[in-house]
N, C-alpha and C positions, 0 to 999 in steps of 0.2 A: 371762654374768656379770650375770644378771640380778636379785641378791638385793637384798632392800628390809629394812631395820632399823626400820620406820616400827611405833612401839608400839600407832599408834590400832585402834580396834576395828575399825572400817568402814575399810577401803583403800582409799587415793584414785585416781583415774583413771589418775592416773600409774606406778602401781605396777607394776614390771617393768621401767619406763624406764629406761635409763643415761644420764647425762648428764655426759661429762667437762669440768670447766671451767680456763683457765689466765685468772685473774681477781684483782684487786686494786681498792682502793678501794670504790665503790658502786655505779656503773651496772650491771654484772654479776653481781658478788654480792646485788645488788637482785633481778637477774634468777633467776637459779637458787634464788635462799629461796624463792620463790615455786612455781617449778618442785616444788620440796622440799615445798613445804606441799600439794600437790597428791599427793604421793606418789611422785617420782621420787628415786630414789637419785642421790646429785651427790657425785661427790669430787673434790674440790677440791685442785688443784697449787699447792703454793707450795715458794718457795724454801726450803734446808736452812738452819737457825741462824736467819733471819729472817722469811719467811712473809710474806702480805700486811704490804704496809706500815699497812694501815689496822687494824694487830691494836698499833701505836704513835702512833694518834691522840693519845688521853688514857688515864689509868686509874681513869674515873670510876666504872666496873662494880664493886665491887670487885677493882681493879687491871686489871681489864679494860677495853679501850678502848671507848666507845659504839656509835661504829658499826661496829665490826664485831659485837659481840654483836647487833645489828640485824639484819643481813646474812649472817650465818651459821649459825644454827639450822639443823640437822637433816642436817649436810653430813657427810663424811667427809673428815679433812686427811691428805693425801698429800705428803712430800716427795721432792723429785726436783730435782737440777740439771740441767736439760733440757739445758745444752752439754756434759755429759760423755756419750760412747760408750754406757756402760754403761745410763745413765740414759736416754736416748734409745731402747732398745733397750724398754724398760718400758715408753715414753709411746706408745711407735708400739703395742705390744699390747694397751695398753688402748685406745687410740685406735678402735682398727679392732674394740674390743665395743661401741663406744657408739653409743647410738641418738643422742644429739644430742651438740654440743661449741659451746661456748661459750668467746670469749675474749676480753678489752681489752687486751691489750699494746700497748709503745707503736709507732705507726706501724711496717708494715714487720713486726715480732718474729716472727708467726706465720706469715709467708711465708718468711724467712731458716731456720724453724725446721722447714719440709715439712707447714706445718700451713695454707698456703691453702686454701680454700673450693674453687678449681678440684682443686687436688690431691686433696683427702681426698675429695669427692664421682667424681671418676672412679678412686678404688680401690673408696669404699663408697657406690655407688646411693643407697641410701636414706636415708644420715646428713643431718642437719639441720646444716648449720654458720652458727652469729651470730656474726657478726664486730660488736663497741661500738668505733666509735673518734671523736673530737673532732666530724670534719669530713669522711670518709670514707672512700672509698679512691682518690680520685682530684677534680681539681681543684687550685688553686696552693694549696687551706690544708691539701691532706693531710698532709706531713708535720711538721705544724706541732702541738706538743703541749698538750692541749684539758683543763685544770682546770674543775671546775663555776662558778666565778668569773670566768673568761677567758669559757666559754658564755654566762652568763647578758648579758656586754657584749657582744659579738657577735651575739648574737640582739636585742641592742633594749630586753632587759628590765630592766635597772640604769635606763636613761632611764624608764622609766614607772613606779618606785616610788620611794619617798622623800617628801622635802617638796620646796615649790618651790624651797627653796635650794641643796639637796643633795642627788641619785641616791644610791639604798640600793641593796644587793643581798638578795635572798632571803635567811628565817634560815635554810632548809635549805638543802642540794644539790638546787635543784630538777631542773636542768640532766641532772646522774646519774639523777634520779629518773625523768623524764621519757622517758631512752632506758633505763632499765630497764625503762620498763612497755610501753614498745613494744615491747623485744626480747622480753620475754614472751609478752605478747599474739599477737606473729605467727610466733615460735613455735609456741605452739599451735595456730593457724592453717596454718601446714605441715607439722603434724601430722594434722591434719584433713584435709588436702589428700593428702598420703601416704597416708591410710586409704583412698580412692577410686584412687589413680592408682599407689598402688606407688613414689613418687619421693620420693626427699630434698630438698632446698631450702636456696639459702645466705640467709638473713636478714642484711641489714647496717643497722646502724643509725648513725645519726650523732648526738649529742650536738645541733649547729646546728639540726639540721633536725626532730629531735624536740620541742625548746624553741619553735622557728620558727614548729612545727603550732599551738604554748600562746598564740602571739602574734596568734594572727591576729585576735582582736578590734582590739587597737590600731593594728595594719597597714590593718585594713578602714577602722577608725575618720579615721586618715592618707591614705585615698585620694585618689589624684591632686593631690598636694603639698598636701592639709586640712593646718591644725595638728595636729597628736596630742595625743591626751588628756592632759593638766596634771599633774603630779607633786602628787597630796593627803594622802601622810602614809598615816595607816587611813581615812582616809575614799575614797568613793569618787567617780571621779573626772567621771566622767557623767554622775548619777542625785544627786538631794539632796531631802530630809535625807538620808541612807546614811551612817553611821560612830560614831564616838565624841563622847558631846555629856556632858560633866559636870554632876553633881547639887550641892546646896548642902551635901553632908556631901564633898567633892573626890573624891569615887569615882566611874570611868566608864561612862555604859550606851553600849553599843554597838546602834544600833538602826536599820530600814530601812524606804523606803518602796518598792513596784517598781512604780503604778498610781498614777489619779487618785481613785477609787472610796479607795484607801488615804487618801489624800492629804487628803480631804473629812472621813474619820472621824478622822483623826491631830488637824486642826485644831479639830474640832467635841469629843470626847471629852479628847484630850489637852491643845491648846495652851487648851479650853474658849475657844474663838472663831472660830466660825465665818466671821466675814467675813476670817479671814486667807487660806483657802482658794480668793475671790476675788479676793483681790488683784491689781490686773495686774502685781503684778511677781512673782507665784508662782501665777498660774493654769495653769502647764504646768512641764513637769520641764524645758524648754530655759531658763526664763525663772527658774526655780527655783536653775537653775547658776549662771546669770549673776548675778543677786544674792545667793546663799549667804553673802556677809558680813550685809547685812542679817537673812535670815531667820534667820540662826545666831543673832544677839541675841535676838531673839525666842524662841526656842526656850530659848537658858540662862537667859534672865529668868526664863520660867516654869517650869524644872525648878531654879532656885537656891531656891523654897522646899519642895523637895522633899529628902528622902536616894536612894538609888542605889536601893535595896529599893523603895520608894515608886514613882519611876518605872518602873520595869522591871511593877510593881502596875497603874499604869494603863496602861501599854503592852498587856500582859497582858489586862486587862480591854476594852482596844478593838482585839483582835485586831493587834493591831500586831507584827512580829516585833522580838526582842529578845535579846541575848545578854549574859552576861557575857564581862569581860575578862581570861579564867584566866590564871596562870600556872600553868609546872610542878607545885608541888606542886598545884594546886588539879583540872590532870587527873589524875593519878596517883588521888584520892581523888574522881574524877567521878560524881557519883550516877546517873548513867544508863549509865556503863558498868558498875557495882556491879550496877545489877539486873537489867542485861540479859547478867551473869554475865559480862563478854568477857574476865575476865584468867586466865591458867594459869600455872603454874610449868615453868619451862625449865630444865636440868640448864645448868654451864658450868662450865668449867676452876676456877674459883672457888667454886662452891657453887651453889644455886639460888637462881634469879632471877624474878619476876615477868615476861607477857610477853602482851602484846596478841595473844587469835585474830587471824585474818588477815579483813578485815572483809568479803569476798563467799565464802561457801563453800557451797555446794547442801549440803542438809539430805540428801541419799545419804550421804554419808561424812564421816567425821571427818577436821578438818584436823592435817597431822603436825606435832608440836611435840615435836621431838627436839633433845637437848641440844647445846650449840655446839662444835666440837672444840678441843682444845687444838693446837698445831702439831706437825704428823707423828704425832696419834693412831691415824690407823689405815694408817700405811706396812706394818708388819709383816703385818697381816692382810691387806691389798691384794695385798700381792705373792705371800704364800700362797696364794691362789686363783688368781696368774695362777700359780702350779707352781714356784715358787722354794723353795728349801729354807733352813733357819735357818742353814747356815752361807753360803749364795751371799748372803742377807740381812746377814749381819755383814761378810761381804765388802765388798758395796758400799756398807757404812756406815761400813766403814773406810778404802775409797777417795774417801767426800766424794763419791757419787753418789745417796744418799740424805739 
């Protein structure tokens, strides 16, 4: 069952892969798009009548919800009630064509369901099985259920953002995100490892511990009971100037310094005073910190008679890095992803959609950008090739097994 629906010209490395996934939300379905954009065929089990729950986030897409249009390009939707007989009987035959299986159910699911990583691997050698779950599979927080919100507190990272008054938490899932790109990543990795040794490999990832690896600046920063780095908002929290400093039209530049050599020309070209540079209380980036009320005065004095344009102009002009402060509409309409072509049209239950390549792809092959499924679009043709026939197919659709 090794066919691939992938429309691109050039087929990607993955192409002939199977990858069966039982997946909901985004850590995994993170995982597997990606799989997908490489050229593996992934179908995708969801429940009958409701499907990933993350397909009822919102219906911003038209009427489709964000993140799963995100997350699910180029998959194929398979329904199955995994605890009915019949259904079970499906899962274990595709089960045993796949080259890789991916799952996040919650704690426990894929073990109660004959679908552990011990089990599947001592019938099929060479299958790859990632197990995503919160906290792992063992420890006092395994069975404990692991939101991208509940990670990001537990890892540390809600305490290191925000302002001083108040812990924020990421605008994304970074948490999901973060054990999706590992469970990818090493993924492929014991795919690589298979191609030498012949052996399958269980991947397990953790939510905590993926997040964990993201912290370790501010862990290091904390070592042996230091205070940890200061909650600054968008500015940043070590390094200054670094962040958002308002012009005299109230528009913000976002802009950094990461050197002294920097630091020397910011004050010389930009603040146009050079003795600010030796200041002793801003001649190094520690002393820089600790007075950042001071020098921040300094700083909006001289850009309040400027506009936004104007400074970002001489930021520009003395090599200074500088950003604006987009929002949505303003990347959607990014002039540097316009010319650097990166947007495609994706097919979706709804119509077509605009939709970011996938931003590392080796110039060998085109990446797959195949339509999003609608739920249970491709049960019927799934099970036709595993050798079911259209009435054992109406059967099991009328016994609420599909």
């Amino acid at each position: 069952m090794s066919g691939n629906n992938a429309t691109s010209k050039r087929a990607g490395p993955l192409a002939g892969t199977l990858v069966v996934t039982l997946e909901h939300a985004i850590a995994a379905p993170f995982c597997t798009r990606q799989l997908a954009d490489l050229g593996a065929r992934v179908i995708k089990i969801e429940r009958p009548g409701v499907g990933d729950f993350a397909r009822a986030y919102d219906t911003r897409v038209k009427g489709l919800a964000s993140h799963f249009v995100w997350c699910n390009r180029s998959k194929e939707s398979l329904t199955l009630d995994v605890k009915h007989a019949d259904a079970r009987k499906i899962l274990d035959a595709l089960v045993g064509r796949a080259d890789i299986v991916v799952q996040n159910l919650a704690p426990g699911a894929s073990a109660r369901l004959g679908l552990g990583a011990k089990e599947l691997r001592a019938k099929h050698p060479r299958m790859i099985v990632c197990d995503i779950s919160g906290y792992g599979d063992s420890g006092p927080y395994r069975d404990r259920k692991a939101y991208d919100l509940l990670i990001q507190s537990e890892a540390g990272f809600v305490s290191t953002t925000g302002s001083a008054d108040e812990p924020a938490k990421a605008g994304i899932s970074i948490a999901d995100i973060a054990a999706g790109m590992y469970a990818y990543s090493n993924i492929l990795a014991a795919m690589l490892q298979r191609g030498r040794t012949g052996e399958g490999a269980h991947v397990e990832v953790s939510m905590l511990e993926a997040l964990g690896e993201w912290m370790n600046f501010p862990l290091y920063y904390a070592f042996d009971g230091a205070p940890p780095p200061p909650r600054a908002g968008a500015a940043h929290a070590t390094i200054y100037p670094y962040g958002p400093f308002a012009a005299g039209d109230g528009k913000v530049v976002m802009f950094g310094l990461q050197n002294e050599r920097e630091w020397a020309t910011f004050c010389d070209r930009v603040l146009e005073d050079a003795r600010v540079a030796t200041d002793e209380r801003f001649s190094s980036n520690v002393l820089r910190v600790a007075n950042r009320d001071a020098l921040k005065a300094i700083i909006l004095a001289r850009f309040a008679a400027m506009t936004a344009a104007q400074v970002a102009g001489v930021l520009d002009a003395a090599g200074i890095a500088n950003a604006n402060v987009n929002e949505m509409r303003d990347v959607w309409s990014h002039p540097q992803l316009a010319e650097r072509d990166r947007w495609r049209e994706i097919g979706t239950p709804a119509g077509v959609i605009p939709s970011l390549l996938p931003p590392a792809i080796p110039d060998t092959f085109d990446a797959r950008m195949d339509p999003v499924p609608a739920l249970g679009e491709h049960t019927d043709a799934i099970l036709a090739e595993l050798g079911l026939s259209a009435a054992e197919i109406d059967a099991l659709r009328e016994a609420g097994a599909i």
